[in-house]
PDBQT receptor file of N, H, CA, C and O in Angstrom, charges set to zero:
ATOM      1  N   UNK A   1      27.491   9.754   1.565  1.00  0.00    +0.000 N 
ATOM      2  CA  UNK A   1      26.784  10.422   2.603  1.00  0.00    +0.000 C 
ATOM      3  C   UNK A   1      27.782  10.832   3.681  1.00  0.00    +0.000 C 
ATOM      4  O   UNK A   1      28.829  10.189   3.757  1.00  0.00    +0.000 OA
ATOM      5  N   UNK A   2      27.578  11.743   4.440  1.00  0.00    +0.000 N 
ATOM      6  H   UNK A   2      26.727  12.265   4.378  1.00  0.00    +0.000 HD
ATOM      7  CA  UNK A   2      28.461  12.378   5.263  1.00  0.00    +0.000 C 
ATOM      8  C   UNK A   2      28.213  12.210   6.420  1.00  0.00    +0.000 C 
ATOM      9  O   UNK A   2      27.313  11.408   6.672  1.00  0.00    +0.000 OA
ATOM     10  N   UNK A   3      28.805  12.794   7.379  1.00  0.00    +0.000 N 
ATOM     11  H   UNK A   3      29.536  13.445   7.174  1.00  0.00    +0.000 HD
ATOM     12  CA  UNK A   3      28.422  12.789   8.981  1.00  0.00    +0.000 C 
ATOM     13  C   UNK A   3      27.313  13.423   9.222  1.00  0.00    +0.000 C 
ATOM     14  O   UNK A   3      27.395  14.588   8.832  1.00  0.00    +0.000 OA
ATOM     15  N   UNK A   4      25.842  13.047   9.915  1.00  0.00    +0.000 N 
ATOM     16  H   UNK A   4      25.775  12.101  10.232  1.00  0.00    +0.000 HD
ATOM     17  CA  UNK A   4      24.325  14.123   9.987  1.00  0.00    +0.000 C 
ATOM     18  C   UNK A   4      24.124  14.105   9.050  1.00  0.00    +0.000 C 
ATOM     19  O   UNK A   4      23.520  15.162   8.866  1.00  0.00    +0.000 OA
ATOM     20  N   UNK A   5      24.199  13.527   8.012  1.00  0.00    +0.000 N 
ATOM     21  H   UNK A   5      24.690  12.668   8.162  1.00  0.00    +0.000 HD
ATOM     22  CA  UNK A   5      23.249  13.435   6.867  1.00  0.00    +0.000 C 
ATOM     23  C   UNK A   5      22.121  12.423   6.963  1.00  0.00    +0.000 C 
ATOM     24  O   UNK A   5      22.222  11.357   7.571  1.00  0.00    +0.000 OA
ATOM     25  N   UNK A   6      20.965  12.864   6.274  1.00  0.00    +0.000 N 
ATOM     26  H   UNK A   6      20.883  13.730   5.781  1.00  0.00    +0.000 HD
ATOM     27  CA  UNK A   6      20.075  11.433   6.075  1.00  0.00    +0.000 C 
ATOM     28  C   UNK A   6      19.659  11.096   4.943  1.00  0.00    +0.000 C 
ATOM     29  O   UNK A   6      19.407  11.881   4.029  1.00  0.00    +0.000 OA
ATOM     30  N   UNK A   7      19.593  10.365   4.922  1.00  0.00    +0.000 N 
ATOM     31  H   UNK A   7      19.798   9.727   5.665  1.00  0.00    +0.000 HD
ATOM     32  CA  UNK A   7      19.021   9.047   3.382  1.00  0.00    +0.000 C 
ATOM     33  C   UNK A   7      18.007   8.006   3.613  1.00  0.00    +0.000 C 
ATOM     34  O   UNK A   7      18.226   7.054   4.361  1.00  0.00    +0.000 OA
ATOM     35  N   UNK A   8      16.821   8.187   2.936  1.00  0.00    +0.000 N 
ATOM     36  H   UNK A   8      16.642   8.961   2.329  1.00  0.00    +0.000 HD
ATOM     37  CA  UNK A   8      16.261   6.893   2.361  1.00  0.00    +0.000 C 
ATOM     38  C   UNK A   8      16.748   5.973   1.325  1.00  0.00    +0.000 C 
ATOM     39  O   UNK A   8      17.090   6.181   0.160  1.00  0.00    +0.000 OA
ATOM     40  N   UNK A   9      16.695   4.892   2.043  1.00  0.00    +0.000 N 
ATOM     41  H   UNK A   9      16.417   4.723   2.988  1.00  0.00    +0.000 HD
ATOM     42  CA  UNK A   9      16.957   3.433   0.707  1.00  0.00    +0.000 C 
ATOM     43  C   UNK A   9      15.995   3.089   0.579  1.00  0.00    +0.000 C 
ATOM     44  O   UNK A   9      15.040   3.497   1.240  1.00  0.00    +0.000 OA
ATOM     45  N   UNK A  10      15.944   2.348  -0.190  1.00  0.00    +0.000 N 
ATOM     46  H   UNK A  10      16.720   2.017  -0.726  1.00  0.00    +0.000 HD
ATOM     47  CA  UNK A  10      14.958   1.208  -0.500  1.00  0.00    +0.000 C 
ATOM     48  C   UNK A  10      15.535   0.009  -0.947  1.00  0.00    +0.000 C 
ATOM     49  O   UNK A  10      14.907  -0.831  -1.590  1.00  0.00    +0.000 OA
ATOM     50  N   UNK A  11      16.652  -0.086  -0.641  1.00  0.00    +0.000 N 
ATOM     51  H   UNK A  11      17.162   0.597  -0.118  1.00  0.00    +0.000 HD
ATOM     52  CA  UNK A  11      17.535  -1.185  -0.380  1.00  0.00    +0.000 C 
ATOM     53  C   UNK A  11      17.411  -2.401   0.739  1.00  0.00    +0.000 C 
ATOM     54  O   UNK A  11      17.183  -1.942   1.858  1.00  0.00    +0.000 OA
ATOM     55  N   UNK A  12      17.496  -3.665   0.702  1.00  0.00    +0.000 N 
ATOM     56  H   UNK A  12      17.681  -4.038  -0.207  1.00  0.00    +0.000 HD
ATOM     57  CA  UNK A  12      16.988  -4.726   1.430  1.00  0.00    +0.000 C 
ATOM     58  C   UNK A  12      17.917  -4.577   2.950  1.00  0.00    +0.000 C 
ATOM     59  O   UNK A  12      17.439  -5.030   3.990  1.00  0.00    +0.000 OA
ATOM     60  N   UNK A  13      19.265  -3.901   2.930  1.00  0.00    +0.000 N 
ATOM     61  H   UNK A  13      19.653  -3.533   2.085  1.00  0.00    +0.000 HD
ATOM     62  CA  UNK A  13      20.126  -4.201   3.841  1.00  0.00    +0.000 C 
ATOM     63  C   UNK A  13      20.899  -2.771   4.128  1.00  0.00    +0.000 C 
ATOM     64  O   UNK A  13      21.475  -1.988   3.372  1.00  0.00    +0.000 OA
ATOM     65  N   UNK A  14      20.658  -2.773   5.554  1.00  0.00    +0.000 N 
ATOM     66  H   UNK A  14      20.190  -3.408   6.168  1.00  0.00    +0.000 HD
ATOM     67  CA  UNK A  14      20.869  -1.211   6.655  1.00  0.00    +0.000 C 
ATOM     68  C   UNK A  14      21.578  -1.875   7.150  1.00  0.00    +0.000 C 
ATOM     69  O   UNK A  14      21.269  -3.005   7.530  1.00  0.00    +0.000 OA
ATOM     70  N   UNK A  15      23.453  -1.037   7.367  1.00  0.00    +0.000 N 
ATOM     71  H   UNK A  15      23.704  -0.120   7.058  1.00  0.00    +0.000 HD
ATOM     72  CA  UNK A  15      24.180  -1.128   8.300  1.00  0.00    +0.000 C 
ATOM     73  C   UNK A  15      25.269  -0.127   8.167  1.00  0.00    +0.000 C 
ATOM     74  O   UNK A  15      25.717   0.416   7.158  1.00  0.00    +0.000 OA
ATOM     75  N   UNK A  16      25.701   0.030   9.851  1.00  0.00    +0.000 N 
ATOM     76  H   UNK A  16      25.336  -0.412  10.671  1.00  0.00    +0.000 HD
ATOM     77  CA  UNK A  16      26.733   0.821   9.278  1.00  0.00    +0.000 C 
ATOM     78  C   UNK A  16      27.837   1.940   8.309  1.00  0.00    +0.000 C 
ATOM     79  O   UNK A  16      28.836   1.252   8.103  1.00  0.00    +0.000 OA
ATOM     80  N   UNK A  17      27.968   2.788   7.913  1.00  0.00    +0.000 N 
ATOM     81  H   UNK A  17      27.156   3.348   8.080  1.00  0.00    +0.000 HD
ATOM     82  CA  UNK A  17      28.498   3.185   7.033  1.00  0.00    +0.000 C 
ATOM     83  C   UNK A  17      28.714   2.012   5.470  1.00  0.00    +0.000 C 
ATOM     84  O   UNK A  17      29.752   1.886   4.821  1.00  0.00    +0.000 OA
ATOM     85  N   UNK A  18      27.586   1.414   5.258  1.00  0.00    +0.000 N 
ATOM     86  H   UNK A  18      26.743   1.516   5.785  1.00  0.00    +0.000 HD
ATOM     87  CA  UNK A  18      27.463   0.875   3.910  1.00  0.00    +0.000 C 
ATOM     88  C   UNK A  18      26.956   2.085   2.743  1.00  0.00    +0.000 C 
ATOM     89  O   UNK A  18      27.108   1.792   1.557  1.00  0.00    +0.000 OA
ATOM     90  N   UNK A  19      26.401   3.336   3.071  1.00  0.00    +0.000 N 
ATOM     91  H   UNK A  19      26.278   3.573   4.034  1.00  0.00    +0.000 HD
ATOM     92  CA  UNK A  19      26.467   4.101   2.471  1.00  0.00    +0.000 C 
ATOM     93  C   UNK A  19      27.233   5.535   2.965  1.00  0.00    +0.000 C 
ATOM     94  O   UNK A  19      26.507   6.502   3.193  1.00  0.00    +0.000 OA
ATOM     95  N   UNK A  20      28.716   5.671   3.130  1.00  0.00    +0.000 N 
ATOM     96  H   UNK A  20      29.306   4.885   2.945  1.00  0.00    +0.000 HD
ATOM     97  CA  UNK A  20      29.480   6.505   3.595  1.00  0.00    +0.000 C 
ATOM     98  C   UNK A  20      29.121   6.496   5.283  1.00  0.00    +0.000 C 
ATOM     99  O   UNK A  20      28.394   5.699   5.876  1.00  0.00    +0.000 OA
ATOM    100  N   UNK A  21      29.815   7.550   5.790  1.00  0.00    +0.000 N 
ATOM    101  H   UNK A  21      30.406   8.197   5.308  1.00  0.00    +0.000 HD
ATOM    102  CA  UNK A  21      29.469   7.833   7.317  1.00  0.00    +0.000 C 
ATOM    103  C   UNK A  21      29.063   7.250   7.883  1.00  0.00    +0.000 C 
ATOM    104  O   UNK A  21      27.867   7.014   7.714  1.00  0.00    +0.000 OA
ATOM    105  N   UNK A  22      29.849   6.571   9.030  1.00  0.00    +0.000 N 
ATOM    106  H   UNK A  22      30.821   6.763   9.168  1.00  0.00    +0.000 HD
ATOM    107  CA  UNK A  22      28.871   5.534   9.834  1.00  0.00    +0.000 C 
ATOM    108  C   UNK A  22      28.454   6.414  10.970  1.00  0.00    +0.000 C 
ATOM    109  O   UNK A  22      28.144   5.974  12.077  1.00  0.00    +0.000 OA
ATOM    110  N   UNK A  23      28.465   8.207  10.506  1.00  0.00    +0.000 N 
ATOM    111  H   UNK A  23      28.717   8.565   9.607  1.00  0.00    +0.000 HD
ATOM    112  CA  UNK A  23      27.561   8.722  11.361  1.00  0.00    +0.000 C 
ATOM    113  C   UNK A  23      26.297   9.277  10.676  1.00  0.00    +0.000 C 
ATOM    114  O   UNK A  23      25.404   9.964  11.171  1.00  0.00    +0.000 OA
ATOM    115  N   UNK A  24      26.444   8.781   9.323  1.00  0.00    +0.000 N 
ATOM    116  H   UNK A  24      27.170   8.222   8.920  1.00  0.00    +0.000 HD
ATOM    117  CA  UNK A  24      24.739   9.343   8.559  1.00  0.00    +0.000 C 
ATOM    118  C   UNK A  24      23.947   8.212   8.983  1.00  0.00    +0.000 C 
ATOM    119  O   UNK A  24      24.175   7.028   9.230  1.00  0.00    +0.000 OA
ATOM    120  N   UNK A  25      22.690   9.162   8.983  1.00  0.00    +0.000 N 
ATOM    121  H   UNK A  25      22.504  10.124   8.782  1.00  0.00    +0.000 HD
ATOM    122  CA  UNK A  25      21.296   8.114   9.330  1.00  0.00    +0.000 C 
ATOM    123  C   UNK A  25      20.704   7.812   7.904  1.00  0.00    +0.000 C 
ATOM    124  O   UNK A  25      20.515   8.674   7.046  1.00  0.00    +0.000 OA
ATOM    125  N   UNK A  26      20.385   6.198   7.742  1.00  0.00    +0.000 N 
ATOM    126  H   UNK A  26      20.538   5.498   8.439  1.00  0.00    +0.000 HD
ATOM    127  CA  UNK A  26      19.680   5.613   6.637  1.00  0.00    +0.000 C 
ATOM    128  C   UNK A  26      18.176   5.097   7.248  1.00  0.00    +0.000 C 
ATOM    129  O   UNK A  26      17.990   4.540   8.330  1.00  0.00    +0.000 OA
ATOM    130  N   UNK A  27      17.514   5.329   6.579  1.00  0.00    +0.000 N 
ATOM    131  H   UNK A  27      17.665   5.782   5.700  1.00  0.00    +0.000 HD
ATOM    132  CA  UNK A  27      16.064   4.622   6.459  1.00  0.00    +0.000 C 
ATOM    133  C   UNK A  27      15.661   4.261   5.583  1.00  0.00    +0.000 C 
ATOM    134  O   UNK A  27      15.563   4.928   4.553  1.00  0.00    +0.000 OA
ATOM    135  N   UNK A  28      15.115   2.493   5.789  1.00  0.00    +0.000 N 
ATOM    136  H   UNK A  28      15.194   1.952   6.626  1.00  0.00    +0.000 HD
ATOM    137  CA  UNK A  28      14.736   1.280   4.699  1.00  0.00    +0.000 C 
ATOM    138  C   UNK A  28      13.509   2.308   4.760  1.00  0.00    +0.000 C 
ATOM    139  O   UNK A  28      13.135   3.129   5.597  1.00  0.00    +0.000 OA
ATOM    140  N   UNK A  29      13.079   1.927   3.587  1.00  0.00    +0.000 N 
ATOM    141  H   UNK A  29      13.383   1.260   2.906  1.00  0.00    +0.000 HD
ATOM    142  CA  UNK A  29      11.481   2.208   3.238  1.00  0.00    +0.000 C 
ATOM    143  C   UNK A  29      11.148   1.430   2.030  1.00  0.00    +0.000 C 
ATOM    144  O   UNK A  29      11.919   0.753   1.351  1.00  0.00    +0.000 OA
ATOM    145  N   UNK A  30       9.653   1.661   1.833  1.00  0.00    +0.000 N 
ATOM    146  H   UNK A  30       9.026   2.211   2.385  1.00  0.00    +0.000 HD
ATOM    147  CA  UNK A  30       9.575   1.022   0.241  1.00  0.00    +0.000 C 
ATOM    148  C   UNK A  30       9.486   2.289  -0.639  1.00  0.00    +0.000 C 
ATOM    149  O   UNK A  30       9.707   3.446  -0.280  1.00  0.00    +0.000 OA
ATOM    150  N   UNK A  31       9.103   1.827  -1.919  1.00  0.00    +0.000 N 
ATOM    151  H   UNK A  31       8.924   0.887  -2.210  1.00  0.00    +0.000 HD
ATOM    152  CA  UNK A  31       9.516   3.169  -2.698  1.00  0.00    +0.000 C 
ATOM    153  C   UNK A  31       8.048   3.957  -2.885  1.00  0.00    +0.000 C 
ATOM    154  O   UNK A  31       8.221   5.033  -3.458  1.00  0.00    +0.000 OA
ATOM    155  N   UNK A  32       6.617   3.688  -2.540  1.00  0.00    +0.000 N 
ATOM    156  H   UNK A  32       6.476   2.814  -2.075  1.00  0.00    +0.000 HD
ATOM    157  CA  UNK A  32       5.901   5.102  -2.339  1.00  0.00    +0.000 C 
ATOM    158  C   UNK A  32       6.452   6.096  -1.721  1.00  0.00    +0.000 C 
ATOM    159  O   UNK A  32       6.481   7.284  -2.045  1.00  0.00    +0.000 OA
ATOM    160  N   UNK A  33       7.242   5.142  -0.086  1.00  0.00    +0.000 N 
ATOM    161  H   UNK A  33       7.218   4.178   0.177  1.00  0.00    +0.000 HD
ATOM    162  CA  UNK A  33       7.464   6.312   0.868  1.00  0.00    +0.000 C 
ATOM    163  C   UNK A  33       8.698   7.305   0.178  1.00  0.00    +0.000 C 
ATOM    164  O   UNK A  33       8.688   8.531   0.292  1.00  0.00    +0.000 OA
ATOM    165  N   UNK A  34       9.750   6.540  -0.551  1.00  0.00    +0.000 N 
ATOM    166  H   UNK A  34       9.758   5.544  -0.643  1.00  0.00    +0.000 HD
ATOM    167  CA  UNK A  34      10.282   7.333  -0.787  1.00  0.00    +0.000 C 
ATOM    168  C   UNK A  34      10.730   7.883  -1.935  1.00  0.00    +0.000 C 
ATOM    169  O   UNK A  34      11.887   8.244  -2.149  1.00  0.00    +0.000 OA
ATOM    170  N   UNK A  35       9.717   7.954  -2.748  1.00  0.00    +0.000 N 
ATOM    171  H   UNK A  35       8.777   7.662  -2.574  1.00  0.00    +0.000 HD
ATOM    172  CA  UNK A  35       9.319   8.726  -3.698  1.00  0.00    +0.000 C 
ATOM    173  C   UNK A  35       8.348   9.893  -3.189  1.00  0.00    +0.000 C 
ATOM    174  O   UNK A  35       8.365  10.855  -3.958  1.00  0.00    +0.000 OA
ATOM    175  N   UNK A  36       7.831   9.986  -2.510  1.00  0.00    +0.000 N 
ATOM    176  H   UNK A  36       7.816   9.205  -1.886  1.00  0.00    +0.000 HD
ATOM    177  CA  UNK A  36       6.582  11.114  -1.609  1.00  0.00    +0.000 C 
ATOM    178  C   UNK A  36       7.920  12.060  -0.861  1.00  0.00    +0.000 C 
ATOM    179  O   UNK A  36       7.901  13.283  -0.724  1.00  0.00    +0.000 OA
ATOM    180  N   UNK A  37       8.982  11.189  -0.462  1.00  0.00    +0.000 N 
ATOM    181  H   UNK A  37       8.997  10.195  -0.574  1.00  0.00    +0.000 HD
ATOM    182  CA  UNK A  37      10.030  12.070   0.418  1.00  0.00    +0.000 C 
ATOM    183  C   UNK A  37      10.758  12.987  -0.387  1.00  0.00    +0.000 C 
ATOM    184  O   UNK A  37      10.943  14.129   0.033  1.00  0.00    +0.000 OA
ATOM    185  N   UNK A  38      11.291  12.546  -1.748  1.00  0.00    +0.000 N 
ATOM    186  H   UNK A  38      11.140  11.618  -2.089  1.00  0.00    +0.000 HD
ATOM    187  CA  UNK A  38      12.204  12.636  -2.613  1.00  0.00    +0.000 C 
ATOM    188  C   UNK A  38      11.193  14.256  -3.316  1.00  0.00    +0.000 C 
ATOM    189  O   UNK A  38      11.556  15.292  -3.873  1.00  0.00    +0.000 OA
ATOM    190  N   UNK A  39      10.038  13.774  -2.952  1.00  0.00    +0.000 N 
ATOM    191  H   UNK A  39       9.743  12.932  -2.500  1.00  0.00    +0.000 HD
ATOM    192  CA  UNK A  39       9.231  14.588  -4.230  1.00  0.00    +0.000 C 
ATOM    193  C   UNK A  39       8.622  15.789  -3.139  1.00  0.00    +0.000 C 
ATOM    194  O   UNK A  39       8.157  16.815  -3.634  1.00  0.00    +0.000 OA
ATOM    195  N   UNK A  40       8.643  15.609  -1.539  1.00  0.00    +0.000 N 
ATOM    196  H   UNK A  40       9.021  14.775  -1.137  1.00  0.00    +0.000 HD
ATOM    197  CA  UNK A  40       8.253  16.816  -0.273  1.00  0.00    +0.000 C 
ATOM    198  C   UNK A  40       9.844  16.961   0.000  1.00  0.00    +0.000 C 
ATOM    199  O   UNK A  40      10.064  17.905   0.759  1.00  0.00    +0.000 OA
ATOM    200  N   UNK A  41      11.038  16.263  -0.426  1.00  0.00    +0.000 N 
ATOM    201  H   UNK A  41      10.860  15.496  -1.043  1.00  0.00    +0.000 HD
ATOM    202  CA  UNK A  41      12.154  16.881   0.661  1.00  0.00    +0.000 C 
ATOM    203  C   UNK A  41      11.970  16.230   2.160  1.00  0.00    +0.000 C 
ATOM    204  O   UNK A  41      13.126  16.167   2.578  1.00  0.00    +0.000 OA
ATOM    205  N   UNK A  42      11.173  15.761   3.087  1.00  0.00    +0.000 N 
ATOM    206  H   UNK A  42      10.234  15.812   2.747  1.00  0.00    +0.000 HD
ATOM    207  CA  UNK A  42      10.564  15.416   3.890  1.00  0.00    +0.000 C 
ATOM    208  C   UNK A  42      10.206  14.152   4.276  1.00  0.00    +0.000 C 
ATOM    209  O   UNK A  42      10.456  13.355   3.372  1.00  0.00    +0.000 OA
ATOM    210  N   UNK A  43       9.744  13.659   5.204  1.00  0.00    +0.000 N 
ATOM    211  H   UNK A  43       9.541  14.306   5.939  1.00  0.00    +0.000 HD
ATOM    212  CA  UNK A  43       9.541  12.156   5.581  1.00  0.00    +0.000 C 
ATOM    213  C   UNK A  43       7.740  12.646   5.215  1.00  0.00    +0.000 C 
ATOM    214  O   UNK A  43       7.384  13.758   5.603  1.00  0.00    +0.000 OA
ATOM    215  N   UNK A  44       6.978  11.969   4.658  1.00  0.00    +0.000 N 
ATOM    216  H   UNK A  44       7.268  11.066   4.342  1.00  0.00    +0.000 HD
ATOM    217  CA  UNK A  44       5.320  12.000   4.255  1.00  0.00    +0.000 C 
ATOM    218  C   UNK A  44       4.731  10.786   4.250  1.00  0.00    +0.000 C 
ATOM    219  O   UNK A  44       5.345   9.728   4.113  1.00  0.00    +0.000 OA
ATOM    220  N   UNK A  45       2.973  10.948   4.468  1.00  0.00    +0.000 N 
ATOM    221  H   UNK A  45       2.474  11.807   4.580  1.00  0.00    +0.000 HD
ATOM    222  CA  UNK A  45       2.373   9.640   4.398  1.00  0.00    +0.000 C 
ATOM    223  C   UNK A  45       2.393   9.544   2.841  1.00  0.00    +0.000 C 
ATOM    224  O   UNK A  45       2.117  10.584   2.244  1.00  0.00    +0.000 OA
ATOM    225  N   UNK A  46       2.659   8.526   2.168  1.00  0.00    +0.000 N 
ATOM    226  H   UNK A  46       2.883   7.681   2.654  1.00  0.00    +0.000 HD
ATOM    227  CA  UNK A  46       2.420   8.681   0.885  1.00  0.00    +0.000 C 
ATOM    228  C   UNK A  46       1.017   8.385   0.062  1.00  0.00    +0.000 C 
ATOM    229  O   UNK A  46       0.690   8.511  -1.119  1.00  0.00    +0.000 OA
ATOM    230  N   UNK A  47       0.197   7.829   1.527  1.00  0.00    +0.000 N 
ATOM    231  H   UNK A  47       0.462   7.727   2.485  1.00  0.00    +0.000 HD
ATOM    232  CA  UNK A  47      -1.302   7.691   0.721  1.00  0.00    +0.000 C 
ATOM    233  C   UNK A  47      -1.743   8.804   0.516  1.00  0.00    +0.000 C 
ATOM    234  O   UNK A  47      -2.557   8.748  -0.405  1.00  0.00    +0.000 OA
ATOM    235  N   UNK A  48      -1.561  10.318   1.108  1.00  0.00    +0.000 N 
ATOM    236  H   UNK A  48      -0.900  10.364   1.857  1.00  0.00    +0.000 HD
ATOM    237  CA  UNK A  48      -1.910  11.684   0.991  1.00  0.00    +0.000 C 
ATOM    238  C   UNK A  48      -1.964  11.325  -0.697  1.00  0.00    +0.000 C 
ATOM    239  O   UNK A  48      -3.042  11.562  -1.243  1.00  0.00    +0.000 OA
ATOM    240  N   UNK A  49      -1.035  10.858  -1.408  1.00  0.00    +0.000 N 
ATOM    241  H   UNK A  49      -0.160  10.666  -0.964  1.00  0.00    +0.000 HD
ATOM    242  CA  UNK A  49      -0.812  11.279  -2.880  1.00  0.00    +0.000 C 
ATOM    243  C   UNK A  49      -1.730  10.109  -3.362  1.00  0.00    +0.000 C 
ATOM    244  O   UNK A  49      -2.370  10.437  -4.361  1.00  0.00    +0.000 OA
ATOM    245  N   UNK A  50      -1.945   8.977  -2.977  1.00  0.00    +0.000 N 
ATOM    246  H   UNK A  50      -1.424   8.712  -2.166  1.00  0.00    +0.000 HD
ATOM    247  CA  UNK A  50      -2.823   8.487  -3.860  1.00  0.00    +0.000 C 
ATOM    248  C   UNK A  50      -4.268   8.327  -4.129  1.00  0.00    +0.000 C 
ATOM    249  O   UNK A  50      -5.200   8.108  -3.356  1.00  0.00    +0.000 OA
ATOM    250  N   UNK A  51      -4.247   8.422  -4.875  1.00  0.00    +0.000 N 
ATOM    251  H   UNK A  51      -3.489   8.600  -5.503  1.00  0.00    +0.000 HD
ATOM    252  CA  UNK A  51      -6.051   8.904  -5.404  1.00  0.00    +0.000 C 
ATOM    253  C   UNK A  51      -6.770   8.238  -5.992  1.00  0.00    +0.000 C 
ATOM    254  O   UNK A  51      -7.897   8.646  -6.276  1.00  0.00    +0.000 OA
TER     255      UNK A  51
């Protein structure tokens, strides 16, 4: 990840450039949310998708 980039994990542990750039932004989530993100490009509620 680069400088201004962003990423969802769903990884237990946020810090620092643990995924490149310690100027990219990471966000923990669980994986509805970010599977709904992955699948809009976008931050989404992911209950919209469940039915």
């Amino acid at each position: 990840m680069g400088p201004g980039e962003v990423a969802i994990s769903t990884g237990s542990r946020n810090f620092r450039g643990r995924m490149g750039s310690p100027e990219g932004r990471v966000y923990l989530a669980n994986a509805a949310v970010a599977a709904a993100a992955a699948l809009n490009g976008k931050f989404v509620d992911p209950r919209k998708y469940l039915t």
